[in-house]
N, C-alpha and C positions, 0 to 999 in steps of 0.2 A: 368612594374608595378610601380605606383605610391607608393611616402612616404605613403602617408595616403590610399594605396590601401593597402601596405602591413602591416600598423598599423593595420587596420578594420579586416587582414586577419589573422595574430598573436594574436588579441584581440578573435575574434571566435574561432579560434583553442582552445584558455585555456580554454573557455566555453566547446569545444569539448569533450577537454580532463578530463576538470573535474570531467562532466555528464558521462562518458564512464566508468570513475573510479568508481566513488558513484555506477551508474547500475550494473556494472559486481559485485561490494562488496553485492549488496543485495541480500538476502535468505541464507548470512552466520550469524553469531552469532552477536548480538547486539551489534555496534561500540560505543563508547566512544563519548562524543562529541569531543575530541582534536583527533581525528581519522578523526570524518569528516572533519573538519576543516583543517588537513593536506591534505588531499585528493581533496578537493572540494575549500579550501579559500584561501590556500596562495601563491598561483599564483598572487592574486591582493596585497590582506592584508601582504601581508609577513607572515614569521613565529613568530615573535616578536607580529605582531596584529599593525605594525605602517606603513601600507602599505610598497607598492612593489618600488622600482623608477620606475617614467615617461615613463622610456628609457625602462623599462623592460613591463609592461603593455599595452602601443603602445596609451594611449587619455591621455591629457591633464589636465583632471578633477584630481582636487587631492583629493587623499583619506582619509578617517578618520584616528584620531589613536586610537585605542581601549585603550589605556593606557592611555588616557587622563580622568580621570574620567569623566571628567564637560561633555564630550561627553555621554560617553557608561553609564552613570545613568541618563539622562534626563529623557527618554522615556518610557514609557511601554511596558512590553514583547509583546502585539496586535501588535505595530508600527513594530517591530522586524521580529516577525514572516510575517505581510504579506509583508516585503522589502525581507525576504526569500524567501517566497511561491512566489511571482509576480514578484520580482526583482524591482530594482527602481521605475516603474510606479505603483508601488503599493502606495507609499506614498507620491510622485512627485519626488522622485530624480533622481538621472540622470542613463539614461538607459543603461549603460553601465553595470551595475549591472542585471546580467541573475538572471534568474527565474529560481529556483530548487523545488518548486511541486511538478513536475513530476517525481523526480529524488529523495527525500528526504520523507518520512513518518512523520508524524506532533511529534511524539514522537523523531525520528533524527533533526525536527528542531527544538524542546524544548531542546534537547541536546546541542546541537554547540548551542544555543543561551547563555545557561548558561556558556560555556565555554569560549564565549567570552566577557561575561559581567567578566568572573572575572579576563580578562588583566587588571581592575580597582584595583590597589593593596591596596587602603587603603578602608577600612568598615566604614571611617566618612561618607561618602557620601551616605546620604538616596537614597533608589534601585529607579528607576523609575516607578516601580510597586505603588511607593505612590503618585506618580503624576496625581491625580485621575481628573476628568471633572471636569472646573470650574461653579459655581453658576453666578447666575448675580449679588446677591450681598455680598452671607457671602463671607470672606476670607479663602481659604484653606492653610493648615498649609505647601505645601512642595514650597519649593523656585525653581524660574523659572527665564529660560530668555524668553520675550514675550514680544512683542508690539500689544497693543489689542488695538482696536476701539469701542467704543461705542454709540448708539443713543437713547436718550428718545425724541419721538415725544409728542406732546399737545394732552391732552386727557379732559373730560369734569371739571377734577379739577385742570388741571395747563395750564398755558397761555403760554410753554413755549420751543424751543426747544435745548437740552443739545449734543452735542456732545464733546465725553471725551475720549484725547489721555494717553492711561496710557504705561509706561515704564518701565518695571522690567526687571531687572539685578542682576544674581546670581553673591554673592559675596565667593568663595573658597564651602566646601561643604555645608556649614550650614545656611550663610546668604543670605539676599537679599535686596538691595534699588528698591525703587519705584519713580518714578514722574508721577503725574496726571495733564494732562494741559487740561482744559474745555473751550470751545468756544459755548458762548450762544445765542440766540435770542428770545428777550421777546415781548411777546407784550405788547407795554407802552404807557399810555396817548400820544397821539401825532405821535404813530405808532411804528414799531419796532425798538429796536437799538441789535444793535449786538456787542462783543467783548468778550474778554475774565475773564472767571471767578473767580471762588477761586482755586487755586495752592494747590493740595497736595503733601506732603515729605512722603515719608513714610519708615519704618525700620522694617526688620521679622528675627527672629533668633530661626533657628529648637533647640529646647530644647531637648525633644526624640525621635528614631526613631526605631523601630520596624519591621525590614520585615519578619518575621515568624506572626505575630500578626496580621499585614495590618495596624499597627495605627504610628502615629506620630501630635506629638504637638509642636508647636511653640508660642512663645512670642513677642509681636510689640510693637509701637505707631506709629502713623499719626500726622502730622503737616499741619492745614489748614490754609493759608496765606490769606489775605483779599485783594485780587491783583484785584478783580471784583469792579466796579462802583455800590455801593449800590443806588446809585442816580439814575441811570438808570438800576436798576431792575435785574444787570449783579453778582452779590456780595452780602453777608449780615455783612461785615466791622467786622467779629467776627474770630481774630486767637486762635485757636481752638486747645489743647492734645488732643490727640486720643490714651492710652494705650490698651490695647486690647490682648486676649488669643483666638487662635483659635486649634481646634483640628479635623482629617479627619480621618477615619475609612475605609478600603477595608473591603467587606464582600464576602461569597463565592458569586454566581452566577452573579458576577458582581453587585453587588448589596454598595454601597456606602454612608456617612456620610460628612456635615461639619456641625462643630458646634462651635459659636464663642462668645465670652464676652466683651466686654469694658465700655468703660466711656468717653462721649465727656465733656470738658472741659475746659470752653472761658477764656481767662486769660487776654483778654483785655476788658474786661467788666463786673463790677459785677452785674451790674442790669440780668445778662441773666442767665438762667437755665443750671447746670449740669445735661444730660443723661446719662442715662444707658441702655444701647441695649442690646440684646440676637437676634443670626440669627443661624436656623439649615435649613438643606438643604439635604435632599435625594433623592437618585436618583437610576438609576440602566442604565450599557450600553448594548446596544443590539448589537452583533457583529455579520456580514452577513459571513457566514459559520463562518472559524475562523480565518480568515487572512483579510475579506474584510472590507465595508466601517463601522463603527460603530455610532450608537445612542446614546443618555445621557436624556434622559427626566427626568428632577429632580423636585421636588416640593420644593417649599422654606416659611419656617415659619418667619417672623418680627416681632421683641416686642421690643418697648422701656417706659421707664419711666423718666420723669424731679424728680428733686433730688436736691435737697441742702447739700451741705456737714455740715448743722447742723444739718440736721432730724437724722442721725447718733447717735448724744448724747442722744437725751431725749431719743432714744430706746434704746439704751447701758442702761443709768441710769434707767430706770422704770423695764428694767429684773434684773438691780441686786437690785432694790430694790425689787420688788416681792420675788427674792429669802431671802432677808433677813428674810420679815415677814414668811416665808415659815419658815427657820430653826429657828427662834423665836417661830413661835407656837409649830413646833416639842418638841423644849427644854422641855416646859411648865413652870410655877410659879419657881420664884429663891426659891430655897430652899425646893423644891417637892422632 
């Protein structure tokens, strides 16, 4: 027998032996999840929760470490439970991770899942359960590592098409930076040109987080650079604050919230308008049984308004003038 005949054969065997364990323990009294999790996990994961060594396991793939927070809070308990119920190919990972289904009752693997979400020793780190579907365009309040893609194709009111590399990296449990790099193509007197657009920075910092409630809020700004070619239709040469509050809500039956506030802000140009936006965004996910593939169809509400930072005053000044003549008439005549 080969290395890798008797690795593949040592590897099946724990699988053997794990499912042999969990079967023969069912129809007695209702196990603990750190029961199953001896029983059934730490063969690979170790008893610590920071995996098995190499040598001991028999593949190469290295394993998580459940102590790691930034790991075992990412996720949502769906992602969890169908990498249990299906084993790796449940969520693309690697197959070396057996499928316990058949071996495991969905209430046993709501158990061991909490037991191993809590090798995360510290409570900064918002659960992953708030890591809800994102919108296309409000911001959600929980911080991510993600590399997303984006495409707006030309539709009857823009000439124009946008593809946007956005970059988010969690920083420890509460922050996260962003960079957004856009590569446009307009169509401009003379035909199209193509290159890159306006640069955003961005900054998100979870203010509270709630996992009995389902809610958490976070605090940001956005920095838009003017790195596009206004001259060829790539740019609009305006660097741009973007402070902004956004907030997301879990509800029961899957059912979800974002809702979000700012103010754009050109600081290199006074001739241009300050806005003020508002985006909420709900939605609800459909999960195939409860471990398989799942939906998010959200509908998304957009409002903004141009503003000047003096329309502020005359409204400040005309209510507390109203109020004066208000408690002036109240008074009545000096000397009544």
């Amino acid at each position: 027998m080969t290395a890798t005949s008797r690795r593949r054969a040592w590897t099946a065997a724990l699988v053997v032996v794990g499912s042999a364990t969990i079967v023969s323990a069912q129809g007695a009294s209702p196990r603990s999840g750190a029961d199953i999790y001896r029983s059934a996990c730490t063969a690979c994961h170790g008893a610590d929760g920071k995996g098995a060594p190499r040598t001991t396991v028999g593949f190469e793939t290295r394993l998580p470490d459940f102590t790691n927070c930034a790991f075992s809070t990412a996720e949502p308990d769906v992602d969890w439970v169908s990498t249990v119920h299906e084993g790796g190919r449940g969520r693309g990972l690697d197959r070396n991770m057996p499928a316990f289904g058949d071996a495991l009752s969905s209430d046993e693997i709501d158990r061991v899942i909490a037991y191993v979400r809590g090798f995360c020793a510290s409570r900064s780190w918002p659960t992953g359960n708030l890591n809800l579907p994102r919108a296309l365009v409000t911001e959600k309040a929980f911080p991510e590592n993600e590399l997303l893609v984006t495409t707006a194709v030309p539709t009857q009111y823009t000439d124009r098409v946008e593809t946007r590399f956005t970059f988010e990296r969690r920083v420890g449990p509460l922050s996260q930076f962003e960079v957004t790099l856009p590569f446009n193509a307009v169509d401009w007197p003379g035909g199209w040109n193509r290159g890159l657009g306006d640069i955003d920075l961005s900054f998100k910092q979870v203010v509270v987080h709630n996992a009995s409630s389902g809610s958490i809020i976070s605090g940001g700004a956005e920095l838009t650079l003017p790195t596009g070619k206004e001259t060829e239709g790539l740019g609009n040469r305006l660097l741009t604050f973007e402070p902004f509050g956004t907030f997301s809500q879990a509800w029961p039956f899957n059912v979800f919230l974002h809702a979000q506030v700012g103010m754009d802000i050109p600081l290199n140009n006074q001739a241009a308008l300050n806005e003020v936006f508002w985006r909420a965004a709900v939605g609800k996910t459909f999960i195939e049984r409860k471990w398989g593939r799942a939906w998010s169809p959200i509908v998304e509400l957009l409002g903004s308004r141009d503003l000047e930072f003096g329309e502020f005053r005359p409204i400040i000044g005309s209510a507390l003038e109203a109020r004066l003549h208000t408690e002036a008439a109240d008074a009545g005549p000096v000397g009544s």
